[in-house]
N, C-alpha and C positions, 0 to 999 in steps of 0.2 A: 619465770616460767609460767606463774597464774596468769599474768601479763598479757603472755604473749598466747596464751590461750583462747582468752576473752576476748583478743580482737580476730583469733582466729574465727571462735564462734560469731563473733559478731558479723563477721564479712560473709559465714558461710549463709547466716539467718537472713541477711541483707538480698546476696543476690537470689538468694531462694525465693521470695519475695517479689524482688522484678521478673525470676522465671515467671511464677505465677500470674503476676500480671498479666504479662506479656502472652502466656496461651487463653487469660482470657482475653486480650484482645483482638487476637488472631480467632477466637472462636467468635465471636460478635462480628467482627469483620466477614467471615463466613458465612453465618446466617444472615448478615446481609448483604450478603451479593446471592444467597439462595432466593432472598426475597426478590432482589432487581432483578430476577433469573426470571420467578417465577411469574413476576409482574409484565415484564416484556413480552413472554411467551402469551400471558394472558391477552394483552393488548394485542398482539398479532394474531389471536385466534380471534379475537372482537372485529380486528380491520379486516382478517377474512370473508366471515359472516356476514358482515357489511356490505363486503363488495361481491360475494355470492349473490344475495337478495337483487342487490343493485342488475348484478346478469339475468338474472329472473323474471324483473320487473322489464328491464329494456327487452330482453327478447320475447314479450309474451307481445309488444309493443310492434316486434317485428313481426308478426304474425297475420296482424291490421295489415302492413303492409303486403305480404306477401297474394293476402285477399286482393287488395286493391288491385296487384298486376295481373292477379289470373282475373280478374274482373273486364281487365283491360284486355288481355289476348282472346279472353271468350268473348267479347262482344264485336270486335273484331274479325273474328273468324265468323261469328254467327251473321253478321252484313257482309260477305264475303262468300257464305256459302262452303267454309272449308273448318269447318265445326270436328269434323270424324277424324281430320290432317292433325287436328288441335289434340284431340283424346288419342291420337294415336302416338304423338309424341310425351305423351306425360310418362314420367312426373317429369315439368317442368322442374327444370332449376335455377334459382336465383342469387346474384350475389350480393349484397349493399354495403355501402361503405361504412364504418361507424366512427361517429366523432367525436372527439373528446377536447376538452379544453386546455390551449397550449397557452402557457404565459410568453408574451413578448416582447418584454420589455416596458418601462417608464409607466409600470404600474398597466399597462393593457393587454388583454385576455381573448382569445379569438378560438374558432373551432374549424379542428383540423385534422383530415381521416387517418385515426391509427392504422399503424403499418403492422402491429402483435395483435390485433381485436380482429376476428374473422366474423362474419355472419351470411349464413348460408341458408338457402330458404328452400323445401322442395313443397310442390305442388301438385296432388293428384286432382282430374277432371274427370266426372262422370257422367253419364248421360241419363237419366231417370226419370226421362218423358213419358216410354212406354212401360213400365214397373205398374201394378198393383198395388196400393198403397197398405200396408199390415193395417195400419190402426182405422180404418174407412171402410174396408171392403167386407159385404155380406158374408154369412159364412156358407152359403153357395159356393161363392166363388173363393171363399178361403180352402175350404172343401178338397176345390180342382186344381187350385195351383201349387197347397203343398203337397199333394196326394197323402193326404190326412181322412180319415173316418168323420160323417157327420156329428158327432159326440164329442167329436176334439176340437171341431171348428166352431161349435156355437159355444164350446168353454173359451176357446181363445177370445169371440166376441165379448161372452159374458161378461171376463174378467176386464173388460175398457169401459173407461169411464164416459159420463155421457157428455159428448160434445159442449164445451166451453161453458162445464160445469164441475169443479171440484170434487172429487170423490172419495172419499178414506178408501173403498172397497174395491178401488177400481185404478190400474194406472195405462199411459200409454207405453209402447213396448219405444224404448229407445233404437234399438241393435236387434236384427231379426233373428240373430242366434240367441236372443234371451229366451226364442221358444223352447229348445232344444235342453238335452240335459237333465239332472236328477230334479235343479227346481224347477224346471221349466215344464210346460204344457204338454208337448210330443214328446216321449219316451225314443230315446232314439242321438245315434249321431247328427251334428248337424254337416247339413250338403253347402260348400259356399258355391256350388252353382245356382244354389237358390234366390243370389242376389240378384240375379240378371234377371228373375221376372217380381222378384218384391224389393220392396223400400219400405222406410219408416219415414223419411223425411224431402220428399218431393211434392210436398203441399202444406206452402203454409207455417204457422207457426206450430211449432211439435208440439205446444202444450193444448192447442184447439187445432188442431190437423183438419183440412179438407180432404172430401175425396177427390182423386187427380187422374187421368192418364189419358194421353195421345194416343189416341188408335190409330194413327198415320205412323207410328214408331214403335208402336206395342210388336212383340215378338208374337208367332205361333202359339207357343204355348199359353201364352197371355191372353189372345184373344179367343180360343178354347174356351179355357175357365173364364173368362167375363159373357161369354154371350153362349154358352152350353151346349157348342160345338165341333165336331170333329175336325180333324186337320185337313180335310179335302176343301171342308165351309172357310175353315179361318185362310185359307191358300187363295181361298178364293176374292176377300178381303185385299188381303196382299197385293194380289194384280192390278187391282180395282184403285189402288191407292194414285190419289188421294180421293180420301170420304172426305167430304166437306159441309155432311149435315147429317142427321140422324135418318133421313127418310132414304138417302144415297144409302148407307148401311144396310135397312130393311130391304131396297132394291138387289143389292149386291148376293144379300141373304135367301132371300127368297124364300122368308118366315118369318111368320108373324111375332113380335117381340114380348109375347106374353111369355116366350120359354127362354127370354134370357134369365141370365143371373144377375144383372143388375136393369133398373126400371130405365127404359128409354126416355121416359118422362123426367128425369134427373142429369139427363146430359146437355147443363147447363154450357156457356160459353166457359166457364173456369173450370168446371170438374173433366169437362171433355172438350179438350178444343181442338177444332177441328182444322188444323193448321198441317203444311206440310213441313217446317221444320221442326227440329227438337229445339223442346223451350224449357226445361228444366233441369236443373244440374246440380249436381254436387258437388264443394271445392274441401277438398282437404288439406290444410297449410301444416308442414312440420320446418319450425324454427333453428335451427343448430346457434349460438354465438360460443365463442371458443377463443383461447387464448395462445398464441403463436409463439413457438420461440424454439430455433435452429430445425426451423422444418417440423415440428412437431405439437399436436395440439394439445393442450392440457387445461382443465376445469369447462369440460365442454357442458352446457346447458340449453336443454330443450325446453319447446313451449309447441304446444299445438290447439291448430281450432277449426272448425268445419263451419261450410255455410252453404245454404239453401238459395239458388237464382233462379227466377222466372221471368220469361222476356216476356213482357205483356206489352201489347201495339208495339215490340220491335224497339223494348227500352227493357233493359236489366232491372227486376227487383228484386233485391238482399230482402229475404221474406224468414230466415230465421240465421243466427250465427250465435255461434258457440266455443266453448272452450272444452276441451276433452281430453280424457288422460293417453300422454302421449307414448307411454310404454307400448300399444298396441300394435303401435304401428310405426315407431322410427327407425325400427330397423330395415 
């Protein structure tokens, strides 16, 4: 009976033993398929990130191009004479292929337009020949055009730094709604009718801005506050178009230019040209690339950038371009 005891304990000790074992190796086996788990997961949130950046990178790339074809359609339109045809179908839209690399055998690799990768480009074109320039203009005639108090227009002069000179105390206004607002200069909602007689960027480089504008495209109310006259004087401009020299101006005026608001003596060939078309423009590019699959896009990714043109002798020059935050305006 001890006998048969002892081997009873013994077998019972035994396979208690391999239990043991056994749920430690199913627990080690566990923890590591939690680690393979978490390792994979890790590596797929790497390969994401990756190829996010990757979309980022290539569409900010698309954006270059999208310049280059409104570069094309505006210059085009503008030797053609159907410049307003151009601005009045904007935003352009554009589509471009994108490519990626296909392996095709015996070790050779070639590039070939993805059918899931979209890239969609829009284009806005504006016309900012006849505009007031913010960061150049007296505050006379800052004065008249935002219908602002003299106190508010020599503070907005004030606070600009001085021409293609570095300022701690002084910046140029990017965006004409920077006036506007609790930090802004004017107390006040801002008007976006305001854009159709001012600009920041239709002369030149933004960081040394020239002063700029076509009085053969300046609106009424622009040529108002530029030359300190009423709307029967500036109408009377208008008819008269095209002025082709400063002295044509004072003829049309029939006043003497000591009471404009800016000095006739400054109405160089570049800050006043006396041209009958519009020769300076604004391009605004917004980039989409997106990822396609059963009709539906998913990890879309934007890039956007604007640029400053001026036809000078009847040739396009990219006189400032940028990159800017594109939440503004993609929708």
């Amino acid at each position: 009976m001890k006998t048969m005891f002892k081997k009873i304990q013994k077998s019972f000790y035994t396979s208690n033993k391999k239990g043991v074992a056994l749920m430690i190796a199913i627990s080690l086996l566990g923890v590591f398929a939690l680690l393979g788990m978490y390792y994979v997961r890790d590596a797929e949130t790497e390969l994401r990130k990756t190829s996010l950046l990757l979309d980022e990178m290539r569409v900010r790339e698309y954006t270059k191009t999208g310049i280059s074809s409104a570069l094309v359609e505006l210059e085009k339109a503008w030797r053609t004479d159907t410049v307003q045809e151009l601005l009045d179908k904007c935003p352009l839209e554009f589509s471009y292929p994108y490519y990626k690399q296909e392996y095709k055998g015996n070790g050779g690799f070639s590039l070939e337009p993805s059918d899931t990768i979209n890239i969609n480009v829009k284009v806005m074109i504006t016309d900012e020949s006849g505009k007031i320039n913010l960061n150049c203009s007296p505050a006379s005639v800052l004065q008249k055009i935002l219908n602002t108090s003299g106190e508010v227009a020599r503070r907005i002069v004030s606070n600009l730094p001085n021409s293609g000179i570095a300022s701690s105390s002084g910046r140029w206004f990017y965006l004409v709604e920077e006036l506007y607002g609790t930090n802004g200069i004017i107390q006040g909602e801002y008007n976006e009718q305001i854009t159709n007689f001012v600009s920041t960027w239709n002369a030149g480089n933004p960081n040394n801005p020239i002063s700029y504008l076509n009085i053969n495209k300046a609106p009424v109310e622009v040529l108002m506050a530029l030359f300190n006259i009423n709307s029967d004087d500036a109408q009377k401009i208008v008819s008269a178009r095209p002025i082709k020299s400063p002295n044509d101006l004072i003829t049309v005026l029939e006043k003497p230019p000591t009471g404009y608001n800016v000095k006739i003596d400054d109405m160089s060939s570049w800050q006043f040209p006396f041209v009958e078309k519009s020769n300076s423009f604004k391009i605004v590019v917004v980039a989409e690339l997106s990822r396609v699959a059963l009709g539906k896009k998913y990890n879309r990714v934007f890039a956007s950038k604007e640029a400053g043109v001026v036809f000078v002798e009847g040739n396009p020059m990219l006189v400032w371009n940028r990159s800017i935050p594109v939440e503004k305006i993609k929708n």
